[in-house]
RODRENVEX-526430 format. One record per residue: x, y, z of N, C-alpha, C in turn. Coordinates in steps of 0.02 Angstrom, whole numbers, plus 50000, padded with zeros to 5 digits. Atoms other than C-alpha are relative to their C-alpha. Last residue first. Layout:
<nodes>
XYZXYZXYZ;...
</nodes>
This chain:
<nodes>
500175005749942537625414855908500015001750073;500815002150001537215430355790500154992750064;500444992549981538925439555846499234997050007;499895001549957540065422255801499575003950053;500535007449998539175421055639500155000750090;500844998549996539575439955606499634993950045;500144997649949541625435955674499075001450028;499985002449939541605420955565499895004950063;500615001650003541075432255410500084993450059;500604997149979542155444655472499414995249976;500164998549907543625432055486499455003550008;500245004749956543405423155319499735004150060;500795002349996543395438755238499934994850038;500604991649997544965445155294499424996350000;499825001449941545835425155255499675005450040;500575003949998545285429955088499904997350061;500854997550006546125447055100499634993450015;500294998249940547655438855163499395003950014;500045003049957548125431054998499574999850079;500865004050031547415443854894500024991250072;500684995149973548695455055024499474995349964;499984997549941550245443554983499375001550019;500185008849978549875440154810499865001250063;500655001050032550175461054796499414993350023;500124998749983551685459954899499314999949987;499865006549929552465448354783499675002050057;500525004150052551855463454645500034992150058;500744998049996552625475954762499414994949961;500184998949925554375468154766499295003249996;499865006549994554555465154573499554998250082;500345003550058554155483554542499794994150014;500694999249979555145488154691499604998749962;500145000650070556815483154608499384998250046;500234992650003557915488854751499594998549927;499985001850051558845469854763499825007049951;499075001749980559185473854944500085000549919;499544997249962557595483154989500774997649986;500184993650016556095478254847500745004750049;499964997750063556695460654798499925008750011;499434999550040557205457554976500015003849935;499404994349970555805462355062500505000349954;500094992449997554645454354944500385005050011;499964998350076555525436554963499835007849973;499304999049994555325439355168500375001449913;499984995150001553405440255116500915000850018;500184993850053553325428755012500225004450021;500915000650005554225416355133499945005949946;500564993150029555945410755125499464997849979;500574996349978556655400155258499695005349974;500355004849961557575385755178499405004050029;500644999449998558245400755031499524994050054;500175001950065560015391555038499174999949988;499544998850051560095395155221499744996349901;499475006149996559335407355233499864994650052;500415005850075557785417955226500344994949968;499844995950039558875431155350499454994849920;499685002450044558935420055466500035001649946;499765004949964558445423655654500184998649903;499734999249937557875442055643500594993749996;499534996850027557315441955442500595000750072;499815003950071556255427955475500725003849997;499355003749969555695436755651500394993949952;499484997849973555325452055558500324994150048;499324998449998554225445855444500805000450032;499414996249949552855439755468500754997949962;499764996050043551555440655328500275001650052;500025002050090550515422655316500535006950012;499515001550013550385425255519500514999649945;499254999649952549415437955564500584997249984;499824994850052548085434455414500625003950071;499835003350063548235413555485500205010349964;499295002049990548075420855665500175000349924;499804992649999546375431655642501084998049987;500164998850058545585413755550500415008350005;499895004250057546155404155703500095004649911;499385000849984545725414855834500384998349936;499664995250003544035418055758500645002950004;500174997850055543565402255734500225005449974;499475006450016544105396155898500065004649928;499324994549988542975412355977500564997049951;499784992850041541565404355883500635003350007;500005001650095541855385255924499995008049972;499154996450021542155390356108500034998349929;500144991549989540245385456140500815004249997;500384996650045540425368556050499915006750026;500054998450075542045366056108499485002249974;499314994650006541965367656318499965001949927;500144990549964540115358956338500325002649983;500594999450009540275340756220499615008250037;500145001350039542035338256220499125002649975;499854994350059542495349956341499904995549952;500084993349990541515339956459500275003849981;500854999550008541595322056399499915007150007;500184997450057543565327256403499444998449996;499365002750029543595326256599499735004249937;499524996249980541765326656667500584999449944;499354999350073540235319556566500575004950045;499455006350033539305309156684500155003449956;499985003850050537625316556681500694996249976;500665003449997537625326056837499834993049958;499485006449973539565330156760499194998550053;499625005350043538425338856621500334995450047;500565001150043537325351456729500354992349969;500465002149947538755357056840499534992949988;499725005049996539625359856680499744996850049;500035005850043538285368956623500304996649996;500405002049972538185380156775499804995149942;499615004349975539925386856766499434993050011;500275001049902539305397856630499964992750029;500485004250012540405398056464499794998150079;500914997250005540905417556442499504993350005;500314996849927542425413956536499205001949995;500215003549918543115402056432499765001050034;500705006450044542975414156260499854994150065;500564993649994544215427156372499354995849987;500125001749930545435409456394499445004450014;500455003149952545245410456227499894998250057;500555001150039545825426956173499764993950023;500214993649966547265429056297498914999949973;500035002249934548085413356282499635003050020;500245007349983548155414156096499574998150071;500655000350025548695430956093499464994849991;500424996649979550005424156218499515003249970;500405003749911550455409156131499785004850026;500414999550008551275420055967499624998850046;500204993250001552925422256010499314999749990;499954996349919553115406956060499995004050006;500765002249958552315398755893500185003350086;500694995450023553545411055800499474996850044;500014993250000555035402955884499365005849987;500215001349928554465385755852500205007450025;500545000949969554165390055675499874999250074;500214994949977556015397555667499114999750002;499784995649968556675381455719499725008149995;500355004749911555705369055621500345007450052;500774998049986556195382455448499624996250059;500064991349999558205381355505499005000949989;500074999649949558305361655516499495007450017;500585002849971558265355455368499745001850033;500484998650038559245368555289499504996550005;500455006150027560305368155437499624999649944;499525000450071561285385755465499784992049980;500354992950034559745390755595500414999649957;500804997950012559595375255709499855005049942;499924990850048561465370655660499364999149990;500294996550076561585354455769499895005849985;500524991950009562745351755871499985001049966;499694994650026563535333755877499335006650006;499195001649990563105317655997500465009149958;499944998950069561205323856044500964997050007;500305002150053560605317356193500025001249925;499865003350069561985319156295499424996549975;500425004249996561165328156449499984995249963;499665003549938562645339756436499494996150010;499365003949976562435340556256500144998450076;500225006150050560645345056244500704993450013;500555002749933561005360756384499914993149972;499695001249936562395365756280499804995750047;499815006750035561305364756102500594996850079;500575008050000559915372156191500634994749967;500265004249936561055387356270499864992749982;500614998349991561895391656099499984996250051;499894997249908563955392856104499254999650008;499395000549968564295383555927499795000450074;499715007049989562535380055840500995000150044;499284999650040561825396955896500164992050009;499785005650056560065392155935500444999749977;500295007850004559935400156091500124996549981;499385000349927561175418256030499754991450044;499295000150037559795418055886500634999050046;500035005850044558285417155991500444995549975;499725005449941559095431456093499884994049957;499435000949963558955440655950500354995850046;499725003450064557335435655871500814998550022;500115004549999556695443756028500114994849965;499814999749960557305460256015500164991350002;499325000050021556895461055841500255000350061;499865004950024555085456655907500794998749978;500064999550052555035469256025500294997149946;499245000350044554775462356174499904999949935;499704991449975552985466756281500614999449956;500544994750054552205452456170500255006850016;499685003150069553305436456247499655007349947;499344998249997552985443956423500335001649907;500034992650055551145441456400500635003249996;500245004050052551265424256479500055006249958;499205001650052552085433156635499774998249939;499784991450041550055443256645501024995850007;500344996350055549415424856666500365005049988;499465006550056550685418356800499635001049935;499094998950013550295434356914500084995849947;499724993950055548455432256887500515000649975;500115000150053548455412256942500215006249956;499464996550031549605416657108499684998249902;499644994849993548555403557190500565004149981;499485003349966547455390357104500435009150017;499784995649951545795392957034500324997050025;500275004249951545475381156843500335005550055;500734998249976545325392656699499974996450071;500234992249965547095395356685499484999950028;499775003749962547435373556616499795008650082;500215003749977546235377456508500084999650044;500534994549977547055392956445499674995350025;500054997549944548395383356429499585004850021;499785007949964548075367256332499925007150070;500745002749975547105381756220500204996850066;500414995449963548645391156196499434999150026;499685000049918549715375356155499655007750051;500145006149945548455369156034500545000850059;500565000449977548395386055958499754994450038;500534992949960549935393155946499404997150009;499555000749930550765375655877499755005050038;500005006549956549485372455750500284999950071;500714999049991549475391855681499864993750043;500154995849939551255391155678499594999650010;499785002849962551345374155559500035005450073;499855005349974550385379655458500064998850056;500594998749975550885397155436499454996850029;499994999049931552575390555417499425002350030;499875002849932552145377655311500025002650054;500615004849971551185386355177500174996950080;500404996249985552375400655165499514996750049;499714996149932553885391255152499465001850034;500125004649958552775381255005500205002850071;500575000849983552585399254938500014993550020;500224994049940554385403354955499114998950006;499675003149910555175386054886499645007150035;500405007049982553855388154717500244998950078;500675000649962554405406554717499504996350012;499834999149912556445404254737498985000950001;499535006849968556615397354545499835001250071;499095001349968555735412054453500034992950053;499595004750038554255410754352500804999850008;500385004149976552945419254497500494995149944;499925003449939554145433054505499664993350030;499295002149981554465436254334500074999250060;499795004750060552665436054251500644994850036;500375005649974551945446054404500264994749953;499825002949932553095457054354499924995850033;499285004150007552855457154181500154998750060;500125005349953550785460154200500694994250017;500955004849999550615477554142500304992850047;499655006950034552515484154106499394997050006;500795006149989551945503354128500414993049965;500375003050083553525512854118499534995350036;500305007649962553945522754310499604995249939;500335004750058554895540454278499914991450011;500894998749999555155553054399499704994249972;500384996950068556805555054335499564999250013;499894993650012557755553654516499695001949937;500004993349957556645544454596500265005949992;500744995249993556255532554459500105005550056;499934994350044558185526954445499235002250005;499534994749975558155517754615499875006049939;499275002249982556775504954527500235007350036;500034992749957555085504754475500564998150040;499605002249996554415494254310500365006450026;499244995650034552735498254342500824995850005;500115001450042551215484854381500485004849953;499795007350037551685481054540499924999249917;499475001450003551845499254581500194992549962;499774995850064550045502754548500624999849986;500355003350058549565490854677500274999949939;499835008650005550735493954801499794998349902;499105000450052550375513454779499984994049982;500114999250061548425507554822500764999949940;500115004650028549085499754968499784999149916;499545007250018549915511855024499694996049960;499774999350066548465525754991500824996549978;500364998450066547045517555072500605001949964;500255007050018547955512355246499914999449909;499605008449988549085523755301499664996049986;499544998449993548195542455217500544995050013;499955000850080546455534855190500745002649978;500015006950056546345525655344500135001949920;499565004749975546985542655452500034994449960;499234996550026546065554855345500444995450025;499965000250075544435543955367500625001449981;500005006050023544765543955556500054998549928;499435000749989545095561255582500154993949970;499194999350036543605564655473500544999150022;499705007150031542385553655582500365002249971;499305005749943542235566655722500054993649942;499414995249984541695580655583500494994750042;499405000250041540525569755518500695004350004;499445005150010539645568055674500514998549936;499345002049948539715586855691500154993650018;499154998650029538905587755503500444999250069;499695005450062537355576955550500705003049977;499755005749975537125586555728500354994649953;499454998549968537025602455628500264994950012;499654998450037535655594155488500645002250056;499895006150019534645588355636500845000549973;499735005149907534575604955726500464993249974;499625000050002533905612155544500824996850061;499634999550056532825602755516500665002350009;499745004249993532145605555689500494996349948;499625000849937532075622355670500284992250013;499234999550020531415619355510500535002050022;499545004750062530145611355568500615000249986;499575000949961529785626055712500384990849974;499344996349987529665637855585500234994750047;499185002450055528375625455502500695004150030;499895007050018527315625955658500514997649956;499495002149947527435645455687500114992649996;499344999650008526825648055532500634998050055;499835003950048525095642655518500724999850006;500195007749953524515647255697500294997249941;499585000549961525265666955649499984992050019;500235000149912524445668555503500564996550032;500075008549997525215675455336499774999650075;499734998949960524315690355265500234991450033;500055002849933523915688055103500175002550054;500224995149968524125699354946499524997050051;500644999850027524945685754837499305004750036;499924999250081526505692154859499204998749980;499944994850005526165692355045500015000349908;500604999449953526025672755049499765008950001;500605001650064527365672354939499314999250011;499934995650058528655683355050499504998149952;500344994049969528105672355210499925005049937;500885002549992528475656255119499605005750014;500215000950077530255663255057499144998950030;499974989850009530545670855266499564999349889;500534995549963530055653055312499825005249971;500575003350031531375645355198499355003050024;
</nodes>
């Protein structure tokens, strides 16, 4: 650019000065400086981009586009995927198993989200107070998160066996029950059983997240409050909640898009049996797209799925913003 300015400055039978030029050369020195630094942070965000747009961006897109083909075993080998537009969604929302899989849905997410969070609070409460060997009994709490869930479903299952299971052994020799019950061949029984399962797997994110939100409330407003007579619950009623109201919020709203799309300990401890008791969308999904192989069907259940847990998405960043400005 210089060297053009210098050439038209001469063209017009100038000479260019030296006090004029050195100033813009050192413009577009800086110009150009800028411009470098602007492409080497885009250089450290392409891994990232390629990463979200490679596992994130172009699943979900397939999904999409899948739910709206009729896409089976035979598309792989002819290639071929007919546009059906909105049949899928037609035939999985007017079948027989997806009124019992979206109530499934409702309850167990429900009913986990209740049980993870009033028993993770009870104990993160119970953490905040100094007693010896606190760390140690914190980092066991995280036990339930180092095991991989199909690990953990396992034993579950070997527990609740209604013949040889520990709880029904341990129940009986304390005779409180007269027969053994079938926690997981029950159809009453089987969705209570793998909610309590899921809420024990869950407790330590629970435990972890607000007991963190406990620490940020200084010790000097309880101080302040039992002055005034509010110990006990007066003091998480009126100090502990309203300043744990954001983290709560957040817990809460991160659990619900955690929970709405587990899987693996559905498929661990009962397969979505018996007589569909424990199917959820997303266990329904699996099936239609892995056992039933009629991905079409399965991607469009998947579909719900994600609008589902998108809105549950938004909640959380617009709880996480509110939780940022307070």
């Amino acid at each position: 650019m210089a060297d053009v300015l210098r050439r038209a400055v001469r063209a017009k039978g100038h000479a260019v000065p030296a006090a004029e030029s050195a100033p813009a050369g050192r413009r577009l020195g800086r110009l150009g400086k800028r411009g470098r630094r602007r492409q080497s942070h885009l250089l450290f965000l392409l891994p990232a981009v390629a990463y979200m747009v490679a596992f994130f961006g172009y699943p979900v897109v397939k999904n999409v586009v899948m739910g709206f083909q009729h896409y089976t075993t035979t598309t792989f080998y002819t290639g071929e995927a007919p546009w059906v537009g909105l049949a899928n969604y037609r035939a999985v929302i007017s079948s027989s198993v997806f009124d019992k899989a979206l109530l499934n849905t409702v309850l167990f997410t429900v009913g986990s989200i209740a049980g993870q969070f009033l028993t993770g609070l009870a104990i993160a409460l119970f953490f905040r107070r100094r007693f010896p060997l606190n760390g140690v009994l914190r980092s066991l709490l995280l036990l339930p998160w180092l095991v991989p869930l199909i690990v953990s479903s396992a034993v579950w299952r070997w527990i609740l066996d209604q013949d040889n299971g520990v709880l029904n052994r341990f129940l009986g020799a304390l005779h409180l029950v007269q027969d053994r019950p079938g926690w997981l061949t029950s159809t009453s029984l089987a969705l209570f059983a793998v909610i309590v399962v899921n809420i024990w797997i869950g407790i330590p994110f629970n435990v972890a997240i607000l007991y963190g939100g406990l620490q940020d409330i200084p010790e000097e407003l309880y101080e302040a409050a039992a002055l005034d007579g509010a110990t006990g619950w007066r003091a998480f009623r009126h100090v502990t909640w309203p300043l744990l109201r954001p983290v709560v919020s957040v817990v809460l709203v991160l659990g619900v898009v955690y929970t709405v799309k587990v899987l693996d300990v559905i498929l661990g401890l009962t397969n979505g049996g018996p007589a569909n008791a424990t199917q959820t969308i997303a266990s329904q999904s699996y099936q239609l797209s892995f056992q039933q192989f009629d991905f079409g069907q399965g991607a469009a259940l998947g579909n719900i799925l994600i609008v589902i847990s998108l809105v549950f998405a938004v909640l959380y960043l617009r709880a996480n913003r509110r939780a940022v400005e307070q």
